[in-house]
C-alpha positions in Angstrom: 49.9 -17.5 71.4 50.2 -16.1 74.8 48.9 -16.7 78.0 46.4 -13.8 79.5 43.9 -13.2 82.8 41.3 -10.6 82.8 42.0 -9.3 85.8 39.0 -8.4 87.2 38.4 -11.9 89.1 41.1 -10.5 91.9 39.0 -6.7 92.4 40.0 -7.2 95.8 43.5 -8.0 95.4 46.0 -4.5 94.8 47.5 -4.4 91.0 51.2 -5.9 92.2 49.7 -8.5 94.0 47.4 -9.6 91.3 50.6 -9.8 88.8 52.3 -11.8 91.5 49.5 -14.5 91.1 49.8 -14.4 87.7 53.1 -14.6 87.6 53.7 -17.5 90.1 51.3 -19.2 87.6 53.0 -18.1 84.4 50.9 -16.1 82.5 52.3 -14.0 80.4 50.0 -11.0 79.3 47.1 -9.4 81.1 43.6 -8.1 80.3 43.2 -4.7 82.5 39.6 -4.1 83.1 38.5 0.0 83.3 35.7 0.8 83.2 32.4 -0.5 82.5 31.2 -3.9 83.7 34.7 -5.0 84.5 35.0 -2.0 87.3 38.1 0.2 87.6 39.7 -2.2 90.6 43.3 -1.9 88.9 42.8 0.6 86.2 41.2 4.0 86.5 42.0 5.7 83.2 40.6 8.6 83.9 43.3 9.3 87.3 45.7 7.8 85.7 45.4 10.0 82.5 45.5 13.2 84.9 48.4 12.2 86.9 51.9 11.3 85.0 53.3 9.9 88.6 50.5 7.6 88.7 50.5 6.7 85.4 54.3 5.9 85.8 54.1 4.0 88.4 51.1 1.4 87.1 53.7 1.2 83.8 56.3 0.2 86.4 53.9 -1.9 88.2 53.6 -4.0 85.1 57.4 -3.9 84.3 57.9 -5.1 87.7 56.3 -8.5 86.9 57.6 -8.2 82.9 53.9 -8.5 81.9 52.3 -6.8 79.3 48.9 -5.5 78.5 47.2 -7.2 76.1 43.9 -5.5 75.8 41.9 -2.4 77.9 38.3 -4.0 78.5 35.7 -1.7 79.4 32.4 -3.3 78.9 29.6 -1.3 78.8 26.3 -0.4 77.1 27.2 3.0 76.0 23.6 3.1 73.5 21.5 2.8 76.9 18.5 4.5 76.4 18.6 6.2 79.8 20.9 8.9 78.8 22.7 9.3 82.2 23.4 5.4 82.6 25.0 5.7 78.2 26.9 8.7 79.0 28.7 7.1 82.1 29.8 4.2 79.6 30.7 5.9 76.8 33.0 7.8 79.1 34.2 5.0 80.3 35.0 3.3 76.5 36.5 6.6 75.4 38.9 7.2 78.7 39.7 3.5 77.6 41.2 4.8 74.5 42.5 7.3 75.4 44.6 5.0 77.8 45.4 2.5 75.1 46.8 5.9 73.0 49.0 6.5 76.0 50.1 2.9 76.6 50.7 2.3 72.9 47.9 -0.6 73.2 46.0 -1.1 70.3 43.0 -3.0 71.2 40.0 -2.0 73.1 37.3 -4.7 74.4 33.6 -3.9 75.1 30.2 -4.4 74.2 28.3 -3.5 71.5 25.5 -2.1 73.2 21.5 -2.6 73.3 19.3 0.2 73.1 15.3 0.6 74.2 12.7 -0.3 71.7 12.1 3.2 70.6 13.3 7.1 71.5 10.2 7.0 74.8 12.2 3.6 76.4 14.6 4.3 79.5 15.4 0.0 79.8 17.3 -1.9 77.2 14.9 -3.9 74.7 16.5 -7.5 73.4 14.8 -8.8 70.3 15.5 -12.2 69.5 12.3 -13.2 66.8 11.1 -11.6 63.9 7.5 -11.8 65.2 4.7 -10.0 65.8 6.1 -7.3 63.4 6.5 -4.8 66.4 9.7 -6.5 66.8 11.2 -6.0 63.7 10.3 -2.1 63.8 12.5 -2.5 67.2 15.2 -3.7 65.5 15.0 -1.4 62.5 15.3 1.3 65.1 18.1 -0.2 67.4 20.5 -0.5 64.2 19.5 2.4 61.8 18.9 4.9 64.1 20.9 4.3 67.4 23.6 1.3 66.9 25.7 2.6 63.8 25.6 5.9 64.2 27.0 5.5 67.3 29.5 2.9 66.6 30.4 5.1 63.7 31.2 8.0 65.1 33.0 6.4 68.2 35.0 3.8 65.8 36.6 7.0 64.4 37.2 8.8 67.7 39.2 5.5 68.0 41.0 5.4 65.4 41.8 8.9 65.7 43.1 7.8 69.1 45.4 5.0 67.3 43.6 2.0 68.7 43.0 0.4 65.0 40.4 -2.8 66.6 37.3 -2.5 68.7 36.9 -6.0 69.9 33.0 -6.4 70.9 32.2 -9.5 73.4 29.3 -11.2 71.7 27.1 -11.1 74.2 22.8 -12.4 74.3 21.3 -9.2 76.3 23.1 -7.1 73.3 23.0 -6.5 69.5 25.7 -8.1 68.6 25.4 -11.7 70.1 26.7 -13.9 67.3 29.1 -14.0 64.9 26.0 -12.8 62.4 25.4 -10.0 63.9 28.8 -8.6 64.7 29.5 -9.1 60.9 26.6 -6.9 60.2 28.0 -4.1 62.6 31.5 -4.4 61.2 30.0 -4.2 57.4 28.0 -1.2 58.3 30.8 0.2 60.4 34.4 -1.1 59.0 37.2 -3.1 59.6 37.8 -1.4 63.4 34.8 -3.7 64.7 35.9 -7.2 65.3 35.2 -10.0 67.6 36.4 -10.6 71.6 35.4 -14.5 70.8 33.9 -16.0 74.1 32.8 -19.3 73.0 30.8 -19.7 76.3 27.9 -17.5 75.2 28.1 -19.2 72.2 28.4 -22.6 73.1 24.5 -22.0 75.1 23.4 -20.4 71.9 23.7 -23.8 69.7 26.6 -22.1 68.0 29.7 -24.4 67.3 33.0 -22.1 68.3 34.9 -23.5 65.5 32.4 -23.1 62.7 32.3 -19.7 64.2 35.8 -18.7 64.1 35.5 -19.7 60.4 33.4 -17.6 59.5 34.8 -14.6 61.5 38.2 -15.0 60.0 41.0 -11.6 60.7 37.5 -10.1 62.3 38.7 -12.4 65.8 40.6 -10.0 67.5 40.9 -11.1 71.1 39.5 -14.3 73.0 38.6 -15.3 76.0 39.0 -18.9 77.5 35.9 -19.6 79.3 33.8 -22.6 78.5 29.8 -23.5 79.3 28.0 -26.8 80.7 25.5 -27.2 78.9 23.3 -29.6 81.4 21.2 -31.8 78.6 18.6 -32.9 81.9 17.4 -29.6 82.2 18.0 -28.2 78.7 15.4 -31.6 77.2 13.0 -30.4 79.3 13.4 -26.5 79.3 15.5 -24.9 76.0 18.1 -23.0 76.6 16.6 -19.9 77.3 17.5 -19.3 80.9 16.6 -16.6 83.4 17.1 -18.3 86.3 20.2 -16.7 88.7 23.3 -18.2 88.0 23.7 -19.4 91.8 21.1 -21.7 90.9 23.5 -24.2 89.2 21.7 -27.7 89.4 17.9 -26.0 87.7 20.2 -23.9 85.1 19.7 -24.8 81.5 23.6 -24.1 81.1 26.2 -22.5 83.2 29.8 -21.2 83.0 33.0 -23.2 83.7 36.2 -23.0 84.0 37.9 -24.3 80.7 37.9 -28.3 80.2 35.2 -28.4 82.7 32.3 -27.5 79.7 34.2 -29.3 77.2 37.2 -31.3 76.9 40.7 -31.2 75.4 39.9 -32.0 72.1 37.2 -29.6 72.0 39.6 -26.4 73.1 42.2 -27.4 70.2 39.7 -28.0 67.7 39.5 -24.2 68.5 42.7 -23.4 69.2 43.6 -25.1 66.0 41.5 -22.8 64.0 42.4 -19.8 65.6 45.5 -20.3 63.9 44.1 -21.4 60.7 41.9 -18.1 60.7 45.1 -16.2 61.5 44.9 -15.8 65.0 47.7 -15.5 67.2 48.0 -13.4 69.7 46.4 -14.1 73.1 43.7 -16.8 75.2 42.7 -14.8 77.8 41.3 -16.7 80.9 37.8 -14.9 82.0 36.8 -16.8 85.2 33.4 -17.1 86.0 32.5 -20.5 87.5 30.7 -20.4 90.7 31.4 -24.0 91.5 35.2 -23.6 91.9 36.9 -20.5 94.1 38.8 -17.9 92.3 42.1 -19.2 92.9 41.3 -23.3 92.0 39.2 -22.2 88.8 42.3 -19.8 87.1 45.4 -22.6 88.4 43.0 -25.3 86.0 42.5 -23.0 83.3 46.0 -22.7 83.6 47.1 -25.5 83.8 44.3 -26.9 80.7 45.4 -24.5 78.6 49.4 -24.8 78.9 48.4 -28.6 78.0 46.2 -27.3 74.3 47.9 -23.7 73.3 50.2 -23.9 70.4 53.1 -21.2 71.7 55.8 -21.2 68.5 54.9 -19.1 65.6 53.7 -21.1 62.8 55.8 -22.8 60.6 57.2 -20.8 57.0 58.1 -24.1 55.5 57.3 -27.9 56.0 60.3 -30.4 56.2 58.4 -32.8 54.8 56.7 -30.9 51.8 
């Protein structure tokens, strides 16, 4: 395994001086965001496509710092039901690919989307109980009618592109959310939908990250190191449901963390472990979003944590002792 940032966290930083950072700190790979949620800070596919001396000069960017791209992440709910707001997203997914094509990267990282509750809606509709039935016609409409077609016909503009694995962040707010649900969309789509596993919207959900990475198998195709608090004070007394703003740390149900600060070493190679078991072995990419530590403290732990848990060599072909 390899050591990767998503790069977003330094948006204000230029390109060479993020890879300095993450040099000086020894990672090893990067996650370039491009689009989407993750903004277009260090990445605009879209120029770069249209301009060779551009484009030649972010590939030398990276060569610069001998770091390699990983994954493209352009998050993004490209099934919105206000037309204008899914059409700026699924722009920004296929530029994406199109970038990967050029880079020779064959991994793009997004979301799978949520659309309204029906063809009238113009805001997203997340339906999370089977009850009253009105929800379950949602549902019926989300997936049949809006969700796989889509993902169909984008999965093959994809693959047409050569990026062979569509890795979508299970995300609550979205239809895919948990490892049940992106199985359905990869059953109903194919093998180019897999998992981006982020155990930290698991962990919230009651979902154990390793019992999850069993059951998503060769369908993990990128992951992100973040972990959750789970705070059990405010959970008792109010689930885990939570809409309060994350700045609101001490009356949140959960929040995120930087890696080790959620859960402990044994916990992250419990999971590391089973990455491996599962077949897993590419990168842990760090996602920092912990508002109680600054950028720069939160990524040199993670770091740090993770040098401490990852298992680097490539697995063993034969046992000494066997």
């Amino acid at each position: 395994m390899k050591l990767s940032v998503l790069t977003n966290l330094f948006a204000d930083l230029s390109l060479d001086a993020t890879l300095a950072k993450c040099k000086a700190l020894g990672v090893e790979s990067v996650e370039i965001g491009c689009g989407g949620y993750p903004g277009k800070a260090h990445c605009d596919p879209e120029k770069l496509l249209a301009d060779p001396a551009a484009l030649d000069a972010f590939v030398k960017t990276l060569a610069k710092y001998d770091m390699d791209i990983c994954v493209l992440s352009a998050h993004g709910n490209a099934v919105h039901p206000d037309k204008s707001i899914a059409a700026r997203f699924d722009k920004d997914f296929r530029n994406a690919v199109l970038l990967a094509e050029r880079l020779g990267i064959d991994t793009v990282v997004t979301f799978s989307g949520c659309p309204g509750g029906s063809p009238e809606d113009r805001t997203p509709n997340w339906a999370t109980c089977a009850w009253p039935d009105d929800f379950l016609s949602i549902l019926d409409y989300q997936w049949n009618r809006v969700l796989i077609p889509y993902w169909k016909e984008a999965a093959a503009f994809a693959k047409d592109h050569g990026v062979s694995r569509i890795a979508f962040e299970m995300h609550p707010g979205f239809c895919v959310y948990n490892p049940e649900t992106l199985l359905r969309l990869r059953d109903a789509v194919g093998p180019v939908i897999g998992a981006n596993f982020d155990p930290s919207h698991l962990i919230w959900q009651g979902i154990d990250p390793v019992a999850a990475i069993r059951v998503l198998g060769d369908a993990i195709y990128h992951v992100h190191a973040k972990d959750t608090k789970v705070d059990r004070y405010n959970t008792a007394k109010f689930g885990v449901l939570d809409t309060k703003h994350y700045s609101d740390e001490i009356h949140r149900s959960w929040i995120f963390r930087t890696v080790g600060y959620g859960n402990g070493m044994d916990y992250w190679r419990d999971m590391i472990s089973n990455l491996r078991l599962c077949g897993y072995d590419r990168v842990l990419s760090i996602e920092h979003e912990d508002s109680l530590m600054t950028t720069d403290e939160g990524l040199s732990h993670a770091v740090a944590f993770l040098k401490e848990s990852m298992i680097r060599d490539p697995k063993p072909t034969s046992m000494s002792w066997a």
